[in-house]
C-alpha positions as a Python dict, from the first residue, in 0.01 Angstrom:
ca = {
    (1, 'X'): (0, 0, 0),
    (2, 'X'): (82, -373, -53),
    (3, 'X'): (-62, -421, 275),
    (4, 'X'): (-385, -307, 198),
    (5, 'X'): (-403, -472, -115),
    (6, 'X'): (-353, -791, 34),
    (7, 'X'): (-604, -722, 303),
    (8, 'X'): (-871, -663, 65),
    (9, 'X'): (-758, -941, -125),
    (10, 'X'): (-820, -1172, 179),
    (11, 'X'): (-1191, -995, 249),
    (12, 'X'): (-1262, -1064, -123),
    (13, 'X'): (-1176, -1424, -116),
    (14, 'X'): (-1329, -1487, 202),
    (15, 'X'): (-1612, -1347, 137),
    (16, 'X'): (-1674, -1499, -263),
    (17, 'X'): (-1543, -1891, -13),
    (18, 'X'): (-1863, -1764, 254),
    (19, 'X'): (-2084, -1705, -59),
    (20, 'X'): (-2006, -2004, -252),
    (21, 'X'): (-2019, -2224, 96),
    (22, 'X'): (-2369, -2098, 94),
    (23, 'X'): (-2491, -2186, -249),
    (24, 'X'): (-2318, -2579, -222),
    (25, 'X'): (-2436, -2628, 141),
    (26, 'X'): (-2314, -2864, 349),
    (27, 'X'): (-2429, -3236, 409),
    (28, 'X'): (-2175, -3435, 628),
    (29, 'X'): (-2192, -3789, 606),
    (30, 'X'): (-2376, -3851, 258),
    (31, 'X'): (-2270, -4056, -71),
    (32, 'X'): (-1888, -4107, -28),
    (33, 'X'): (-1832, -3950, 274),
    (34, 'X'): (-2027, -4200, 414),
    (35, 'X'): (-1651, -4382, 358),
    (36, 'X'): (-1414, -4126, 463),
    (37, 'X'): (-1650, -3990, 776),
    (38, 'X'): (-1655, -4312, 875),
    (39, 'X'): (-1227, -4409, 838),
    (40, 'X'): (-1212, -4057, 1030),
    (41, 'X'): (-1368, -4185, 1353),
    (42, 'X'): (-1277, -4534, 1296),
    (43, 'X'): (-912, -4387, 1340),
    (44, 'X'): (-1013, -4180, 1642),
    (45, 'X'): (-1163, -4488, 1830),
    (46, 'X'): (-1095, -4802, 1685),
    (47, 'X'): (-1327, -4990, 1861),
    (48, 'X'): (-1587, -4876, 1608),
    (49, 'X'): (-1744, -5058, 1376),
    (50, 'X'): (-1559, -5430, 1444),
    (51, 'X'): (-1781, -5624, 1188),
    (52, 'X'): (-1738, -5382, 900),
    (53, 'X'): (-1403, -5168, 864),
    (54, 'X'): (-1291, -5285, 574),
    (55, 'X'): (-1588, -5147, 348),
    (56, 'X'): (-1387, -4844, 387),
    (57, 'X'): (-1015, -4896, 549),
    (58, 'X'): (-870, -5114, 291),
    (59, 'X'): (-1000, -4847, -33),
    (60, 'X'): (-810, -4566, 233),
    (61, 'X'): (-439, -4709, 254),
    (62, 'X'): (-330, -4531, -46),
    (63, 'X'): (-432, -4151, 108),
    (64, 'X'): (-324, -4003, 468),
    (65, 'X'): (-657, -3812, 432),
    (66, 'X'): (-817, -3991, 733),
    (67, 'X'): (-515, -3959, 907),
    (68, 'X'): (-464, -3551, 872),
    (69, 'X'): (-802, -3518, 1011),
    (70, 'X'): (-828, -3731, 1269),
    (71, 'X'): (-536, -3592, 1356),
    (72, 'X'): (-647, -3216, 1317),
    (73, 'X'): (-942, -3351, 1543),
    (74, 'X'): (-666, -3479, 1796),
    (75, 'X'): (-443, -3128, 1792),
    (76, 'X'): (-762, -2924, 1845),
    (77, 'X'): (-976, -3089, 2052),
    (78, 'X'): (-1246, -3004, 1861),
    (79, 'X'): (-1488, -3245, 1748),
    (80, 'X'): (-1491, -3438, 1462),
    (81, 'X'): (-1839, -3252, 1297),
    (82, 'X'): (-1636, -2902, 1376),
    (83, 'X'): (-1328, -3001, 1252),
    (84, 'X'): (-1511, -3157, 931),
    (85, 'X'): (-1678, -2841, 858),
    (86, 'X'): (-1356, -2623, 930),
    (87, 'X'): (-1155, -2827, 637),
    (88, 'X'): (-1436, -2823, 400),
    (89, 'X'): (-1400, -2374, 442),
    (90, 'X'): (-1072, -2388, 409),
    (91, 'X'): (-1071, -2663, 106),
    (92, 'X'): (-1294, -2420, -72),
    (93, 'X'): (-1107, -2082, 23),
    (94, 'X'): (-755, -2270, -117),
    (95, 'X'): (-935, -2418, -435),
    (96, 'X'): (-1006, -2042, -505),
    (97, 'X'): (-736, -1893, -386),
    (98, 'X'): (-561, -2106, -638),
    (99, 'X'): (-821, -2010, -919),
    (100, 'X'): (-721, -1652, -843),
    (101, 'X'): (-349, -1690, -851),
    (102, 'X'): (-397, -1883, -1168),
    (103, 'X'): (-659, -1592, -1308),
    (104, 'X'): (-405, -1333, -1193),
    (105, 'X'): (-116, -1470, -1454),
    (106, 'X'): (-376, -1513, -1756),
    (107, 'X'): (-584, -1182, -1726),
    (108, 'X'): (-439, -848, -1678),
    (109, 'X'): (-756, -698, -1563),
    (110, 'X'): (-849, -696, -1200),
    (111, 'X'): (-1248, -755, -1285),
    (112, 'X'): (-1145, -1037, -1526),
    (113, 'X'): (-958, -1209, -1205),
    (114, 'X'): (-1240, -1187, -994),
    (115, 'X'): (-1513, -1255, -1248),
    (116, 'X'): (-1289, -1582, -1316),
    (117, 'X'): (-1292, -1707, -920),
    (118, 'X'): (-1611, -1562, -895),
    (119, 'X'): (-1768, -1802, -1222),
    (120, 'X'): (-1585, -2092, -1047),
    (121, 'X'): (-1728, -2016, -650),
    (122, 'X'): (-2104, -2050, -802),
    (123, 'X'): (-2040, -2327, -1005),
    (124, 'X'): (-1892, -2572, -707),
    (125, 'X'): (-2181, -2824, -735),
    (126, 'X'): (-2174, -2853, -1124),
    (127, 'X'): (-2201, -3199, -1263),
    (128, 'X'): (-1895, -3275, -1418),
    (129, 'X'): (-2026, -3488, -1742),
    (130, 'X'): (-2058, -3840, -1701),
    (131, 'X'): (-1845, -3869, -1444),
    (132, 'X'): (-2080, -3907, -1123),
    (133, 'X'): (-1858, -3569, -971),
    (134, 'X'): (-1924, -3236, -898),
    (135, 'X'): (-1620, -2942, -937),
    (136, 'X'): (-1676, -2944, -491),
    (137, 'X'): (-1824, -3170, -303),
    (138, 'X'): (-2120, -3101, -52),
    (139, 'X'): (-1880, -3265, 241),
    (140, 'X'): (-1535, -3262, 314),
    (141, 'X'): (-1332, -3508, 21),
    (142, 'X'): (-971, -3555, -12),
    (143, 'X'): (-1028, -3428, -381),
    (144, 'X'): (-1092, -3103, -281),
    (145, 'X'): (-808, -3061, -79),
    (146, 'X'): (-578, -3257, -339),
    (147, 'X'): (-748, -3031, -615),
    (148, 'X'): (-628, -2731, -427),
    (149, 'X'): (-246, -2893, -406),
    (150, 'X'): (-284, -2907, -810),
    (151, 'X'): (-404, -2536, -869),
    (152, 'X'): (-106, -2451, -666),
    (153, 'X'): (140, -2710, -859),
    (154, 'X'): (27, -2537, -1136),
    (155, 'X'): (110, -2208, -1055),
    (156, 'X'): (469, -2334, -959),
    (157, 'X'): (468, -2473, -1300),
    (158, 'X'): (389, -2138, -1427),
    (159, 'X'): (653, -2017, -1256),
    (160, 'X'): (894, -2256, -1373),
    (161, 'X'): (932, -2408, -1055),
    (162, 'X'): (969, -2744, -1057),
    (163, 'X'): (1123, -2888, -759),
    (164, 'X'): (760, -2686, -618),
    (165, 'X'): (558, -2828, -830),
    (166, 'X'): (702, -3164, -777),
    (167, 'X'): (651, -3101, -351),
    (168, 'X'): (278, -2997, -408),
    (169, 'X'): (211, -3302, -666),
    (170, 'X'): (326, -3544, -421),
    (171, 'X'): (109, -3367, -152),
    (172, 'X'): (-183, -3435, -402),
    (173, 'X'): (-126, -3802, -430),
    (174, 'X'): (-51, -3872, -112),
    (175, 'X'): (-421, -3732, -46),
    (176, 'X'): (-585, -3831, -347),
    (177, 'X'): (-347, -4039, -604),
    (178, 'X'): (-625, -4055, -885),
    (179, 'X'): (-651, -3681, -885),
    (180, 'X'): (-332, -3629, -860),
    (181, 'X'): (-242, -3819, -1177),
    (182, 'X'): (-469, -3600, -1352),
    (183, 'X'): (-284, -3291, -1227),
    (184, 'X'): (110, -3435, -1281),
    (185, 'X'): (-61, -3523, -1669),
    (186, 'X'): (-197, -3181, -1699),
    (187, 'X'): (139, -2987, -1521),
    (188, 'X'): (371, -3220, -1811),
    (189, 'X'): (182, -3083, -2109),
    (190, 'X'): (204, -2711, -1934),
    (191, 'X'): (576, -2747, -1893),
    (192, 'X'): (701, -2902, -2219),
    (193, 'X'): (793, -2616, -2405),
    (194, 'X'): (742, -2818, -2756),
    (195, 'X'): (416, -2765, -2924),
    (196, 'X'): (299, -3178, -2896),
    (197, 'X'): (402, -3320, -2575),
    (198, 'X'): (209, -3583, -2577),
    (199, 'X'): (482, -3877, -2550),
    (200, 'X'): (591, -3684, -2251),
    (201, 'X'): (304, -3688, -2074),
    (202, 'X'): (248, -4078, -2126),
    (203, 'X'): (439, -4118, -1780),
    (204, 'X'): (182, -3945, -1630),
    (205, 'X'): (-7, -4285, -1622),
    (206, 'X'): (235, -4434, -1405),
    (207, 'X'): (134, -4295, -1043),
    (208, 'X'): (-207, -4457, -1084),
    (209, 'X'): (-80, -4771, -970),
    (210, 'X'): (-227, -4991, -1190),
    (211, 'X'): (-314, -5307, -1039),
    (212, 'X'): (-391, -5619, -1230),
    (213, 'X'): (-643, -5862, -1045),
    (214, 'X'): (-915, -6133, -1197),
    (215, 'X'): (-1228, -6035, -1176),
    (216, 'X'): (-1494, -6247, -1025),
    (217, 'X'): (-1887, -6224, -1156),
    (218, 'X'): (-1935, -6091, -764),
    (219, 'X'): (-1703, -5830, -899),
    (220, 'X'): (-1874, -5801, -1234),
    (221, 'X'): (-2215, -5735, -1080),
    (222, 'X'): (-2063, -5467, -838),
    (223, 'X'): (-1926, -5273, -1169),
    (224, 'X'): (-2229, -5285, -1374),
    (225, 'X'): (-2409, -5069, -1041),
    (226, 'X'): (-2168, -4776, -1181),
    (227, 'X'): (-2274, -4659, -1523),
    (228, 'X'): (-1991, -4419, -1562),
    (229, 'X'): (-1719, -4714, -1575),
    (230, 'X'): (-1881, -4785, -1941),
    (231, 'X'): (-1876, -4547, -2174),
    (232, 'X'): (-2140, -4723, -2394),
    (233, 'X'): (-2341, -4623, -2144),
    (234, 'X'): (-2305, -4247, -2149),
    (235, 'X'): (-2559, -4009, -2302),
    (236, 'X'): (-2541, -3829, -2581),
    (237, 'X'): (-2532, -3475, -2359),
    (238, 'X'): (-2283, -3653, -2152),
    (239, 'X'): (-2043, -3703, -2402),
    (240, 'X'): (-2123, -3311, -2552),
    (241, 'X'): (-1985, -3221, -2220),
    (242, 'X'): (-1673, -3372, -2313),
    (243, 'X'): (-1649, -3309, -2677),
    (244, 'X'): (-1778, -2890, -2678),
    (245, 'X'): (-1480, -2771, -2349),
    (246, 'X'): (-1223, -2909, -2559),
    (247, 'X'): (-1357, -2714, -2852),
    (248, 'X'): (-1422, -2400, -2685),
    (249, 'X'): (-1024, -2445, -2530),
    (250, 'X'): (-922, -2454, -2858),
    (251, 'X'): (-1119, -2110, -2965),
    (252, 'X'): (-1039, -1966, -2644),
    (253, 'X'): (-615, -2035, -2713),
    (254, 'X'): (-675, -1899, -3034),
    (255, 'X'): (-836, -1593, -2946),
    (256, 'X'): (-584, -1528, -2713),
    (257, 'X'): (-280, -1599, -2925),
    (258, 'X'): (-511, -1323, -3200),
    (259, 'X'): (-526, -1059, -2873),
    (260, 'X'): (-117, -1178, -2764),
    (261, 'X'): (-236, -1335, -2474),
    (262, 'X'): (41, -1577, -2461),
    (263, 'X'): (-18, -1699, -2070),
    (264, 'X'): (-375, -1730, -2159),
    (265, 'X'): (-300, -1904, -2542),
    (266, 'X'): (-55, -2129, -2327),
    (267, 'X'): (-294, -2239, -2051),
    (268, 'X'): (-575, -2308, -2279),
    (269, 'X'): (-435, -2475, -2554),
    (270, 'X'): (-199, -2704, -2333),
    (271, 'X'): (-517, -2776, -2082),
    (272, 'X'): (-705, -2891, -2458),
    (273, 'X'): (-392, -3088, -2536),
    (274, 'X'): (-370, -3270, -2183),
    (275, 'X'): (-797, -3299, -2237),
    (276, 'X'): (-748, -3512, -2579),
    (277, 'X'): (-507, -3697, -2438),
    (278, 'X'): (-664, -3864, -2129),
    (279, 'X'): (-921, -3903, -2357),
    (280, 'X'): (-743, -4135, -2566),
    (281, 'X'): (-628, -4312, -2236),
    (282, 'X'): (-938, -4345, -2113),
    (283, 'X'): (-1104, -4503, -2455),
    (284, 'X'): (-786, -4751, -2423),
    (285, 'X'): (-858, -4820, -2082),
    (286, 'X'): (-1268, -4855, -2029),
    (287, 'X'): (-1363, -5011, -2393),
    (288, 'X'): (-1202, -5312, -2418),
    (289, 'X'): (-1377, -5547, -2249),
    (290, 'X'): (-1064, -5730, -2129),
    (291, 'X'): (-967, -5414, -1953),
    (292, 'X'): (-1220, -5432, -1709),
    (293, 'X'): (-1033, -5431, -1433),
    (294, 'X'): (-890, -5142, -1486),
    (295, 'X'): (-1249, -4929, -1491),
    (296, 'X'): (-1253, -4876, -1112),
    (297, 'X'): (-950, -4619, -1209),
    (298, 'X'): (-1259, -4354, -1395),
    (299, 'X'): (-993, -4277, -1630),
    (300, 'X'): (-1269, -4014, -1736),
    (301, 'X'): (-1228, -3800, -1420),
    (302, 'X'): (-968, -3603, -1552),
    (303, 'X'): (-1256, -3410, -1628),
    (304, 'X'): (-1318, -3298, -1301),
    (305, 'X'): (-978, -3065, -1348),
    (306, 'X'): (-1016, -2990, -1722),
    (307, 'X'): (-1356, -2848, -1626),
    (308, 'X'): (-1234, -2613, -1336),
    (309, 'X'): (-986, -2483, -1546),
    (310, 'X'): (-1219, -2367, -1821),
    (311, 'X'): (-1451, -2211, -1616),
    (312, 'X'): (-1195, -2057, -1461),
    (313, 'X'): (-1063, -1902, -1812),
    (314, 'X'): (-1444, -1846, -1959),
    (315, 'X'): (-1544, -1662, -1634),
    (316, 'X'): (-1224, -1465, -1732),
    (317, 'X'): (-1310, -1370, -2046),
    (318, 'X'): (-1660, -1300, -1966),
    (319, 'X'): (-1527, -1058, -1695),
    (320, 'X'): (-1276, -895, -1915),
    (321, 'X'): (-1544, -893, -2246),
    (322, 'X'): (-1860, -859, -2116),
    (323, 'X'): (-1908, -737, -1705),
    (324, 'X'): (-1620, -513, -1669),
    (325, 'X'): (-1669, -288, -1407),
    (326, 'X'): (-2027, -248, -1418),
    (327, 'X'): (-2206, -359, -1146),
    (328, 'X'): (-2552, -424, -1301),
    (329, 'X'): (-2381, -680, -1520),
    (330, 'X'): (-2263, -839, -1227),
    (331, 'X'): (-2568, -869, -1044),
    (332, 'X'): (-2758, -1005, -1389),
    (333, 'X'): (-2503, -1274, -1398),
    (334, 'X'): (-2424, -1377, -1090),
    (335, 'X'): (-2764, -1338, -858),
    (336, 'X'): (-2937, -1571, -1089),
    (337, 'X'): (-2667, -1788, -1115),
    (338, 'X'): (-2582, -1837, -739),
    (339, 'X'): (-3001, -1858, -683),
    (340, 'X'): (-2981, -2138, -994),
    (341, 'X'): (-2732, -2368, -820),
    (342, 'X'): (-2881, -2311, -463),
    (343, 'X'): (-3259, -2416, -622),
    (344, 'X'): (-3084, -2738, -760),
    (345, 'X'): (-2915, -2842, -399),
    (346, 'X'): (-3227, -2751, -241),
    (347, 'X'): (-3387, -3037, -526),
    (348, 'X'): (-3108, -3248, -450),
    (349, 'X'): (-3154, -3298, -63),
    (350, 'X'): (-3508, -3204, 5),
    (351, 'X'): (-3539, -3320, 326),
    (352, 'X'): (-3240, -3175, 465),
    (353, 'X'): (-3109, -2861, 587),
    (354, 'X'): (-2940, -2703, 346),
    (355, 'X'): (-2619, -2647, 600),
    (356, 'X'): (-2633, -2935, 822),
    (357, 'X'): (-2426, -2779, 1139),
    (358, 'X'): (-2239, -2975, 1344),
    (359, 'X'): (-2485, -3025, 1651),
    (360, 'X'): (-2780, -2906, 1567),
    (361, 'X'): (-3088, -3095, 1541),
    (362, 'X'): (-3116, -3296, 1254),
    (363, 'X'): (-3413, -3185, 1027),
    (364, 'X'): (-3367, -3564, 800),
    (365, 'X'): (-3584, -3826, 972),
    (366, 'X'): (-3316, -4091, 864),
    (367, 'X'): (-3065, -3904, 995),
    (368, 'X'): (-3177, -3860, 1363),
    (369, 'X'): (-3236, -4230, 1401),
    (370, 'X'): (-2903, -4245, 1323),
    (371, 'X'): (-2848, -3992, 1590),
    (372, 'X'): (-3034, -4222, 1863),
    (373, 'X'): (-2830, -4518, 1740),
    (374, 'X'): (-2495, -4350, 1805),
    (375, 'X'): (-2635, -4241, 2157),
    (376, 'X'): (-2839, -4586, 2237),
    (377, 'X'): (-2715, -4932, 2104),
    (378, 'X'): (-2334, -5077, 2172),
    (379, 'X'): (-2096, -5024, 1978),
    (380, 'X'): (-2033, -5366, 1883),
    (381, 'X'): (-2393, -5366, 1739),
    (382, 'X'): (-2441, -5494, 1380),
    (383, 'X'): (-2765, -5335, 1203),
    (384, 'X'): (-2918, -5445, 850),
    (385, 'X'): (-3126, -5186, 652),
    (386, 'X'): (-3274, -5200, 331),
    (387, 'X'): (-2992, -5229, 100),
    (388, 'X'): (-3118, -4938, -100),
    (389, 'X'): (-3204, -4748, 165),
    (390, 'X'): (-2990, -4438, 64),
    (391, 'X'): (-3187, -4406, -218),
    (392, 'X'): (-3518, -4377, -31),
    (393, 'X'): (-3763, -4077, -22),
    (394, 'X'): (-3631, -3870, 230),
    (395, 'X'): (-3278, -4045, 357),
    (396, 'X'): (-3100, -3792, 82),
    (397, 'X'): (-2772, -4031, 32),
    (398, 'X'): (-2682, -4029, 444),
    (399, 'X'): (-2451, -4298, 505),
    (400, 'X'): (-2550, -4524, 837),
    (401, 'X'): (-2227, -4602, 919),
    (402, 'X'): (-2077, -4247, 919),
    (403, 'X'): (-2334, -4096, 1112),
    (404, 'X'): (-2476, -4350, 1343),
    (405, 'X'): (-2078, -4528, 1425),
    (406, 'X'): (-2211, -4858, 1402),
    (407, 'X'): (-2169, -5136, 1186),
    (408, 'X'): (-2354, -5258, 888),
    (409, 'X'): (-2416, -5526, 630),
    (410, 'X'): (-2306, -5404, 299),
    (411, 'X'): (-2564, -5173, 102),
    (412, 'X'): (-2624, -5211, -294),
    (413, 'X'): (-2582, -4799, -331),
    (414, 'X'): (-2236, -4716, -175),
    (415, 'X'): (-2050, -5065, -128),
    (416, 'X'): (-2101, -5188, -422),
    (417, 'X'): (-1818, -4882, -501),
    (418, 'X'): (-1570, -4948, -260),
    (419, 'X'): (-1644, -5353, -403),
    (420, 'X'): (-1485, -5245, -728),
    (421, 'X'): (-1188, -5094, -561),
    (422, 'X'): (-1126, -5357, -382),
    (423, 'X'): (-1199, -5704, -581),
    (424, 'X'): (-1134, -5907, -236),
    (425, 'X'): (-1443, -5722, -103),
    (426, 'X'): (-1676, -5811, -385),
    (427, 'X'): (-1738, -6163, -299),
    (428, 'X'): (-1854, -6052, 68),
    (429, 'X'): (-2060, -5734, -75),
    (430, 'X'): (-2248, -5987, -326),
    (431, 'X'): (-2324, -6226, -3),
    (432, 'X'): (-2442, -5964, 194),
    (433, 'X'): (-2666, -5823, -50),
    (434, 'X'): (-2810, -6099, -195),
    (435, 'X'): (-2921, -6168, 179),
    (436, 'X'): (-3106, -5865, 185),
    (437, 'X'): (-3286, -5888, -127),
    (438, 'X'): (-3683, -5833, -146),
    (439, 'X'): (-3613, -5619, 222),
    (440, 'X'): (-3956, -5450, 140),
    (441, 'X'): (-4173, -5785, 188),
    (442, 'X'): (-3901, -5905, 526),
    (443, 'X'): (-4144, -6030, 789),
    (444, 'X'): (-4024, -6135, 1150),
    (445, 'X'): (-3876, -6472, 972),
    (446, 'X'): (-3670, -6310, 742),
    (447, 'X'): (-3445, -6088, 993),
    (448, 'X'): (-3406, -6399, 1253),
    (449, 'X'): (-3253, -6535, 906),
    (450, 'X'): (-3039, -6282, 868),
    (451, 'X'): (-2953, -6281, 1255),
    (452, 'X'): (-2889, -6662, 1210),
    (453, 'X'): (-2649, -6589, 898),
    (454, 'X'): (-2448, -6299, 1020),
    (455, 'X'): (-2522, -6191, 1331),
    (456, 'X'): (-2728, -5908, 1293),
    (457, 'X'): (-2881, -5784, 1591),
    (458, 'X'): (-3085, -5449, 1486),
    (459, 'X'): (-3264, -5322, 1185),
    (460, 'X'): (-3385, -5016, 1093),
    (461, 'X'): (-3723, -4987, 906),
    (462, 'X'): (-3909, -4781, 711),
    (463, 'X'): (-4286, -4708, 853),
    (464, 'X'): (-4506, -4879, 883),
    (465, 'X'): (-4272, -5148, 976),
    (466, 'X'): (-4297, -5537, 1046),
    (467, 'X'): (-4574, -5655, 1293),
    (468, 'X'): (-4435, -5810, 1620),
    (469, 'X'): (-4111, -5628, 1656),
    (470, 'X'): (-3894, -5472, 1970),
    (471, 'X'): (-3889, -5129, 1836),
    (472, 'X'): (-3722, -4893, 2082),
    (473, 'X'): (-3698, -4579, 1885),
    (474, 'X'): (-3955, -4466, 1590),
    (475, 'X'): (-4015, -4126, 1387),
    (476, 'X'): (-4241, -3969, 1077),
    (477, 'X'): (-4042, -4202, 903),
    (478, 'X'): (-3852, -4485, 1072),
    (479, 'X'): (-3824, -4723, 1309),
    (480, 'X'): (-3489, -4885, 1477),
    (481, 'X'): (-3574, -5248, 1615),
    (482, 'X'): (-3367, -5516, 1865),
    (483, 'X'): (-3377, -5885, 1725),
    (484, 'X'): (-3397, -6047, 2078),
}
């Protein structure tokens, strides 16, 4: 009988991982796995991208992300788009899979379980406040697979497991060491049997590695491109979704304690606890203004966690209070839901399939010139490209250097990230961009400059492009030209 129930169990959870793969979609290559993508096939043929590695190598020494998939890629044979899409199913089947184990200790009820996964599966692509992240990722992201390593250090915690716990944490931050701060901070506060743990948890700063280094106004001018290392900055809705899930944890553990759902009391109140906490460290850390260096560390991203457990425990509690085992109630609350969140990623990347499938023909205009780049210019090649050209009508966030494998002066969307991360960078991003500035009025003149100044020796334009150009490949929307 076990058997079967763990059969179905597997259907279920491949099935709800199938659906909620279908709502997110799937766009390799865009926003920041235009850095990982990249590291990936830098480490599977490192004569890639000679001119411009370290706008994403030196931000990856602290994770062996790049190096598990390039070596999946390696063990397999398969390629690196197949490989890609294979982790990103599995990253979401184990992030649920952990939501259910989780949901299986708190609720009793089997519907309340499944409504609890189920509220988490169509909610993958939910902004998480002010925090510039989503609970999943369109692509695959070491967070995802990190995140999953924390659901399950949780449950070991649950367990009263530690030396488990303590294995699956240091998976985490070997993958993703911000993350995984946020999940040893979290895992303290769940363990400490005493009703304030909060001195306890203070060590759980420690693992970020803090790293003290001047800032530079190259550096400065990087930061201020990311609104969500200020907290000034934040809207007034942004900081509601901070303020209301720590409000509604607190009603939820005390509805539970009412009902003597301790498990649920515990994981609610402590996840509220560990919530106000990071808070307070992140205030510490992002307001005072000689603390800046210290903003690249989004203190505020313990969000991303705190938010994927509440959902998890409010789809609970609307599964156990609300849809039971009706099926009607289901449908009315799911259907719309998953047909919400599928509307908004259609919104999101307009001009792009909604799965982009490893091979197939690219339906983004942006995207195959990339393509013919890869296929058509050396591989020592160094391009230029408007430096906001991710941010273009129609390019929806693609990264050039992930998709087309060649080199790149630094962007103002993308680098001016991994410029913060990495102060020694900032200088170069700032020198490069500068360069490019006013790319919408470049005539002939201006890109010999540029080929003077760096060495650039393509350039890909929008239409209808610069009059007497070598222009080998052009589309609806672009055009890739030689500087002779």
């Amino acid at each position: 009988m076990k058997d079967h129930s763990a059969a179905r169990t597997l259907l279920l959870l491949v099935g709800v991982t199938l659906a909620a793969f279908l709502v997110q979609g799937y766009h390799p290559g865009v926003e920041d796995d235009g850095v990982y993508l990249a590291a990936i096939k830098k480490d599977l043929n490192p004569t890639l991208y000679p001119n411009d590695a370290d706008f994403f190598r030196v931000q990856l020494q602290a994770t062996i992300f790049d190096k598990l998939i390039a070596g999946s890629v390696r063990l397999t044979h398969l390629t690196v788009g197949g490989m890609a899409l294979l982790w990103q199913f599995v990253s979401v089947a184990l992030i649920l899979w952990g939501c259910l184990r989780i949901a299986r200790r708190v609720f009793v009820e089997s519907h309340a379980q499944w409504a609890a996964v189920a509220l988490v599966a169509a909610l993958l692509t939910l902004p998480v406040a002010g925090t510039a992240l989503y609970l999943d990722d369109q692509y695959l992201h070491p967070r995802a697979l990190a995140t999953a390593a924390i659901l399950a250090a949780i449950m070991a915690v649950l367990d009263r497991r530690p030396a488990l716990a303590g294995c699956l944490l240091a998976l985490a931050f070997v993958i993703h060491p911000l993350m995984a701060s946020f999940g040893i901070s979290y895992c303290i506060f769940l363990w400490c049997r005493a009703e304030k743990p909060l001195i306890f948890s203070a060590a759980a700063v420690l693992p970020l590695g803090w790293v003290f280094q001047p800032t530079s106004p190259a550096w400065q001018q990087a930061a201020n491109t990311r609104n969500y290392y200020y907290l000034s900055r934040w809207h007034w809705y942004e900081w509601l979704g901070v303020i209301a899930p720590l409000c509604l944890l607190w009603g939820i553990s005390r509805l539970a304690r009412k009902n003597s759902s301790l498990m649920q009391a515990r994981v609610a109140l402590r996840l509220m606890e560990f919530g106000v906490f990071q808070l307070a460290v992140a205030i510490a850390i992002m307001l005072p203004p000689s603390l800046d260096r210290l903003k690249p560390f989004q203190p505020m991203r313990f969000l991303h966690l705190l938010y994927l457990i509440f959902f998890l425990l409010a789809g609970g509690l609307i599964g156990q209070k609300i849809l039971g085992r009706y099926t009607y109630r289901w449908l009315l609350l799911f259907v719309p839901l998953g047909v919400g969140m599928f509307w908004v990623q259609r919104q999101t990347f307009p001009a792009t399939a909604h799965v982009e499938w490893p091979g197939a023909k690219p339906q983004n205009s942006w995207v195959e010139a990339f393509d013919w780049i890869r296929q058509n210019t050396p591989s020592d090649s160094l391009f230029a490209m408007d430096p906001y050209y991710m941010e273009l009508p129609g390019e929806d966030f693609h990264g050039f250097r992930a998709l087309a494998e060649r080199s790149a002066l630094a962007d103002y969307v993308k680098d001016a990230s991994v410029a913060t991360q990495v102060p020694s960078l900032a200088v170069r991003w700032k020198k490069e961009v500068d360069a490019q500035q006013g790319w919408r009025n470049f005539q002939a003149a201006d890109f010999q400059r540029l080929q003077r100044s760096f060495g650039v020796n393509w350039v890909v334009l929008s239409l209808p492009g610069v009059k007497g150009m070598d222009c080998p490949y052009q589309n609806s929307r672009v055009l890739v030209c030689r500087l002779e």
